[in-house]
C-alpha positions as a printed NumPy array, in Angstrom:
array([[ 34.877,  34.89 , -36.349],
       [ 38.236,  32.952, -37.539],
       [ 38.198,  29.322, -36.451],
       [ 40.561,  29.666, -33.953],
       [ 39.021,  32.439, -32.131],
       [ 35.756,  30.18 , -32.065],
       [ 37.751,  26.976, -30.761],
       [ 38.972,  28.997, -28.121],
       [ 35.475,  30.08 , -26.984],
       [ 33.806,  26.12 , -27.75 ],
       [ 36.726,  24.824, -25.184],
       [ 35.151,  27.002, -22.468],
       [ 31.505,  26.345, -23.006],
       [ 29.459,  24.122, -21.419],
       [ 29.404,  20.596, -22.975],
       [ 25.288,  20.676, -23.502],
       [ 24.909,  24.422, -24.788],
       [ 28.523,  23.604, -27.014],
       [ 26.605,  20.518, -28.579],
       [ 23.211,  22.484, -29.017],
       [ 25.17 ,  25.431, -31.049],
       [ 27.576,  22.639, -33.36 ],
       [ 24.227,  20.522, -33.54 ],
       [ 23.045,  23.719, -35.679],
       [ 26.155,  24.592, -37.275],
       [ 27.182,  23.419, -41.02 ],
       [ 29.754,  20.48 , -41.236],
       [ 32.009,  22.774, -43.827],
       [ 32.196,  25.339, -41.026],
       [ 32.441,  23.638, -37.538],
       [ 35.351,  21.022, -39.032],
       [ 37.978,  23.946, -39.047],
       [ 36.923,  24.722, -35.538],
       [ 37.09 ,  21.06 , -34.49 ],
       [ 40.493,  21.086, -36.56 ],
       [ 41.22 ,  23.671, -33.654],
       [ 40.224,  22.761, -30.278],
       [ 41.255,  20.953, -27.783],
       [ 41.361,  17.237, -28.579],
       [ 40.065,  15.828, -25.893],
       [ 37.185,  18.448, -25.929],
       [ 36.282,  17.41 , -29.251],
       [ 36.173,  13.639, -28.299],
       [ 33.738,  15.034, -25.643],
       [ 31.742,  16.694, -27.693],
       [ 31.417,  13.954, -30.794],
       [ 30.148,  11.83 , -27.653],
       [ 27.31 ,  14.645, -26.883],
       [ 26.276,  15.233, -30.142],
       [ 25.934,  11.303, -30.83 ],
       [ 24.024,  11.085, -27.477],
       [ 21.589,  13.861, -28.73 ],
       [ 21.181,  12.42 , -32.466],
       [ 20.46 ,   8.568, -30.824],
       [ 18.034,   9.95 , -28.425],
       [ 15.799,  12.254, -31.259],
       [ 12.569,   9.945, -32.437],
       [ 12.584,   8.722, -35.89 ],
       [ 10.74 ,  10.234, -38.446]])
């Protein structure tokens, strides 16, 4: 799927299951989808996904 088609589907996702599926994702591939989406969405879901990484234990 082309980055653009996948930004269109990440704007419409919920923020939790959108941050679950990026949390998995490779940096080199989710940054042209980022590059993509909605702004605002994205500064939603850096939030999420810095939420989630703060609240995993340390090893």
């Amino acid at each position: 799927m082309r980055p653009r088609e996948a930004a269109m589907i990440f704007n419409e996702l919920e923020l939790p299951i959108l941050a679950q599926i990026v949390n998995r994702m490779r940096e080199q591939k989710a940054a042209p989808v980022f590059g993509a989406m909605d702004p605002e969405r994205v500064r939603a879901l850096t939030s999420e996904l810095a939420r989630m990484r703060a609240a995993r234990p340390a090893l």
